[in-house]
C-alpha positions as CSV (number, residue, x, y, z in Angstrom):
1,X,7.6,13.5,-16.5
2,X,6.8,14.8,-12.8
3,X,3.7,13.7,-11.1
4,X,2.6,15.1,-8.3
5,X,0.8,13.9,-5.7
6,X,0.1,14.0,-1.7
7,X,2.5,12.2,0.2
8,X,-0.1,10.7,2.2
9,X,-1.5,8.9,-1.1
10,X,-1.2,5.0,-0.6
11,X,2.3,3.3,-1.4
12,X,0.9,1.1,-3.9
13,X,-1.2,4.0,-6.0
14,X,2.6,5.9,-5.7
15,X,4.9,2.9,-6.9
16,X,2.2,2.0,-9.7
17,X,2.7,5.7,-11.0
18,X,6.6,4.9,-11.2
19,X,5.8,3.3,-14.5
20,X,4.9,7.1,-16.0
21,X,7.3,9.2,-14.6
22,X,9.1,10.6,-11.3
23,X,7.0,10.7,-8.3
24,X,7.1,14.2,-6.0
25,X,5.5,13.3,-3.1
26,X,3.3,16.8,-2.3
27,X,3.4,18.1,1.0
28,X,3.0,20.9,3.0
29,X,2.9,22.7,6.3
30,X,1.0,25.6,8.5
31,X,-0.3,26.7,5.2
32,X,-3.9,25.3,5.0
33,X,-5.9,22.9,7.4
34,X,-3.8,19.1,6.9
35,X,-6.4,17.2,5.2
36,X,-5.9,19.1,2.4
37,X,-2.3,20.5,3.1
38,X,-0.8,17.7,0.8
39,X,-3.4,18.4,-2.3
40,X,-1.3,19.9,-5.3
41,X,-5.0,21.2,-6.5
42,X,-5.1,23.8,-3.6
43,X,-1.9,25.6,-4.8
44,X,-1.7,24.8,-8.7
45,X,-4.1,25.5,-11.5
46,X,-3.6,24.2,-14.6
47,X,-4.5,25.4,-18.0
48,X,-3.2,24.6,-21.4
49,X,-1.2,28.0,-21.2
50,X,0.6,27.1,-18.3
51,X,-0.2,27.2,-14.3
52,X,-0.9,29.8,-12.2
53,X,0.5,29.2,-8.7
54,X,-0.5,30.3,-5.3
55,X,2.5,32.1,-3.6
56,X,2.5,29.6,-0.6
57,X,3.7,27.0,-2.9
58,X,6.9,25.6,-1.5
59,X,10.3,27.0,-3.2
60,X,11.2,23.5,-3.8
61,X,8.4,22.6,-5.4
62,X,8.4,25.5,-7.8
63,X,12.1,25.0,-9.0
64,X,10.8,21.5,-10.2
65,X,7.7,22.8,-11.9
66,X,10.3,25.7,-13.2
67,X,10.2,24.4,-17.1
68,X,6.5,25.3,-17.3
69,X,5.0,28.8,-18.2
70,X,3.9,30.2,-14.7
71,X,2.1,33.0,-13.4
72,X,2.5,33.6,-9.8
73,X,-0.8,34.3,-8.0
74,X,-1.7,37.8,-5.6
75,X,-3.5,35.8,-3.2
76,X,-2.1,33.7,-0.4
77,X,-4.3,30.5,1.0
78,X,-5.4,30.5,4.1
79,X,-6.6,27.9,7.0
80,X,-10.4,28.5,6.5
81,X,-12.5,27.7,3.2
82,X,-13.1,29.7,1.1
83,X,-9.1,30.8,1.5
84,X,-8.0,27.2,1.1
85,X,-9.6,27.8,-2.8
86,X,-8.7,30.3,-4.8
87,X,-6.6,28.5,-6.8
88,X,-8.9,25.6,-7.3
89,X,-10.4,26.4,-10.6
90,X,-11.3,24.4,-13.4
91,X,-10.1,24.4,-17.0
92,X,-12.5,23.0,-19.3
93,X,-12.9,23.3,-23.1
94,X,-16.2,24.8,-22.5
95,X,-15.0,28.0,-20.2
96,X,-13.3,28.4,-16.7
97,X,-15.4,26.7,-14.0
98,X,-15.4,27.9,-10.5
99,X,-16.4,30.4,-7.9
100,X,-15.6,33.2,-9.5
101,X,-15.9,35.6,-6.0
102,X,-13.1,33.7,-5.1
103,X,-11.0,32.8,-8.0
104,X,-7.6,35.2,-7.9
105,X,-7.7,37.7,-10.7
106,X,-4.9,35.7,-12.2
107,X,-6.8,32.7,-13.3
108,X,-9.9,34.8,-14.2
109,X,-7.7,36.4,-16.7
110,X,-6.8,32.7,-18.7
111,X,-10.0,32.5,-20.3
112,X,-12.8,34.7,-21.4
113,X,-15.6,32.4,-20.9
114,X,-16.9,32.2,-17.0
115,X,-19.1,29.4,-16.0
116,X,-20.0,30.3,-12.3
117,X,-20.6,28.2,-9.6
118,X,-20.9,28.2,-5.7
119,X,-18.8,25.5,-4.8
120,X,-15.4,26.9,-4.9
121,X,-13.5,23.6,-4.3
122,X,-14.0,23.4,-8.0
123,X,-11.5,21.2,-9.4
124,X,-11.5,19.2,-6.3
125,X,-15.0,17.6,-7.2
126,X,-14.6,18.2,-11.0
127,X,-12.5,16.3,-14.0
128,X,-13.4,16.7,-17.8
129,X,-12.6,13.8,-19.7
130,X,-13.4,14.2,-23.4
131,X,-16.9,16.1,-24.1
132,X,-18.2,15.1,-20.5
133,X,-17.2,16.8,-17.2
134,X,-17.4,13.9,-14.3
135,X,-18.1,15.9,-10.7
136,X,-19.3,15.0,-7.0
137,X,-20.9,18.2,-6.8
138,X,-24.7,18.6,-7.4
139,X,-24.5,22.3,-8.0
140,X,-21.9,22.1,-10.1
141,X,-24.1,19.3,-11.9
142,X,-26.9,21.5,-12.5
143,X,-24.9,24.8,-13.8
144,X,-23.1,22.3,-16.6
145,X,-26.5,21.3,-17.2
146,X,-28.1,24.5,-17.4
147,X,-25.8,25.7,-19.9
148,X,-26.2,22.7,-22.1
149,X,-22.5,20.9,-21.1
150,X,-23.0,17.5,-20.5
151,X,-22.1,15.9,-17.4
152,X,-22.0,12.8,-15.2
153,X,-22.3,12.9,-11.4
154,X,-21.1,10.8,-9.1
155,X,-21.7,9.9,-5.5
156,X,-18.5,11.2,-3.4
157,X,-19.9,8.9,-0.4
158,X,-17.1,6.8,-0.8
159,X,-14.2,8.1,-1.8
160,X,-12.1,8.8,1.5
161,X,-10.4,11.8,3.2
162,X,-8.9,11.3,6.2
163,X,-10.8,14.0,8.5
164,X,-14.2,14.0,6.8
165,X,-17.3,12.1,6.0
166,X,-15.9,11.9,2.6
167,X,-13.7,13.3,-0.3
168,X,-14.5,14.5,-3.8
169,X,-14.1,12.8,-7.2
170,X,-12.4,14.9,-9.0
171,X,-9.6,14.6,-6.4
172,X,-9.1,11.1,-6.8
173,X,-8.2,11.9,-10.6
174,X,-5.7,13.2,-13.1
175,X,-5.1,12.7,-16.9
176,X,-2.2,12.0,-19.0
177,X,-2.5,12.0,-22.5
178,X,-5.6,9.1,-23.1
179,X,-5.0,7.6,-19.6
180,X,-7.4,8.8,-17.3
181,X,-5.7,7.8,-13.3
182,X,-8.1,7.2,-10.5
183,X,-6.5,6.5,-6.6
184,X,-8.1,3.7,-6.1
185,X,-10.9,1.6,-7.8
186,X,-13.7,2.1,-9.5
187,X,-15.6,-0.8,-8.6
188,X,-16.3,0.8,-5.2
189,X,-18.5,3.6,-6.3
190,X,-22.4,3.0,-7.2
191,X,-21.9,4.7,-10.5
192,X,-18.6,2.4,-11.7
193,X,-19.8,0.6,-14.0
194,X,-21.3,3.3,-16.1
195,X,-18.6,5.9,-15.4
196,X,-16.1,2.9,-16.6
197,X,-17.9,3.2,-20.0
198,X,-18.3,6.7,-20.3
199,X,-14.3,7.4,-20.0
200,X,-13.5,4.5,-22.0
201,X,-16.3,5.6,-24.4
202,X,-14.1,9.2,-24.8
203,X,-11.1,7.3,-26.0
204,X,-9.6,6.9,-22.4
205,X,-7.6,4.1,-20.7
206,X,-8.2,4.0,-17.0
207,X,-5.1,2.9,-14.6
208,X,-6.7,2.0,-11.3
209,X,-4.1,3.3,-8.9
210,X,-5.0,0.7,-5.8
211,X,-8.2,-1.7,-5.3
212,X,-9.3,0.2,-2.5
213,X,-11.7,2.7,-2.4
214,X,-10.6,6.0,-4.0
215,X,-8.7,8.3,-2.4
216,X,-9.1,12.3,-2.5
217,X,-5.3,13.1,-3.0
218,X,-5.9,16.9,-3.8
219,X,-5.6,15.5,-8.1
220,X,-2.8,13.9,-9.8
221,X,-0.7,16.4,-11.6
222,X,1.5,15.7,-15.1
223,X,4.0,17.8,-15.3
């Protein structure tokens, strides 16, 4: 297995993940502004038909990834929001979730179900785990709930991103078959406990990647 993640992630979250599978240490350059130029979520959207992959996506990066069905993207990133974004989309069992003005016509096409929403750093703040989507995003917390999709928020005031006030949730996260991994620790956030017994509650093991306080590495990608 190939897990991706931004080089920048802390060396203990990186040799923990050593125990699943091959580390790529995800990095990039000139492509998008650098807090985010090392997040395999800006370039990579995954679905359970394969990835769709922004063209910027380093060559070497794609040869590893080669195995997987991929669709190559029309749209290049770019250094300003919303062009840093329009690859990060959400699958979720319940429809495709992000900004849909700025989703590439690519990943519109994986699923006929659209749930709109205005943040388009979608999969940044968002993670589904089981029935329940987890997200930092308020708006995103009020679309799930208007359509009846149930939904845990949490505070994104301290997860970190070196740059910013703060980082996103969904960032912090990827999952692996029933192990749900966080960058960092849960105990940190004002919602820990609870969150801890909602993913557990799904059937989920959770592999705290560090103590610290979570990180926003762009997602942790199984490949």
């Amino acid at each position: 297995m190939l897990i991706f993640i931004d080089k920048r992630a802390p060396d203990q979250a990186k040799k923990k993940l050593l125990h699943w599978g091959s580390v790529v240490e995800f990095e990039t350059n000139g492509i998008v502004y650098d807090a985010i130029s090392g997040h395999p979520d800006i370039f990579i959207y995954q679905w359970p038909g394969g990835l769709v992959v922004s063209p910027d996506l380093p060559q070497q990066y794609l040869e590893l990834i080669s195995e997987n069905d991929i669709i190559m993207g029309t749209k290049r990133c770019g250094m300003k929001y919303p062009d840093t974004a329009p690859y990060n989309a959400l699958y979720t069992s319940y429809g495709l979730l992000h900004n849909m003005h700025v989703s590439v016509p690519e990943i519109l096409s994986t699923l006929k179900k659209h749930i709109h929403c205005s943040q388009a750093y979608t999969r940044c703040n968002t993670i589904q785990v089981g029935d329940v989507i987890l997200t930092s995003d308020k708006g995103i917390e009020n679309i799930l709930k208007m359509e009846g999709i149930p939904v845990f928020y949490i505070s994104p005031e301290k997860i970190l991103l070196e740059g910013f006030k703060h980082g996103f949730f969904g960032g912090c996260c990827g999952i692996s078959g029933n192990s749900f991994f966080i960058c960092g620790s849960l105990k940190h956030l004002e919602e820990g406990d609870k969150l801890y017994d909602l993913i557990t509650s799904q059937g989920f093991h959770i592999e705290e990647l560090h103590q610290g306080q979570p990180v926003d590495v762009g997602g942790i990608f199984f490949f």
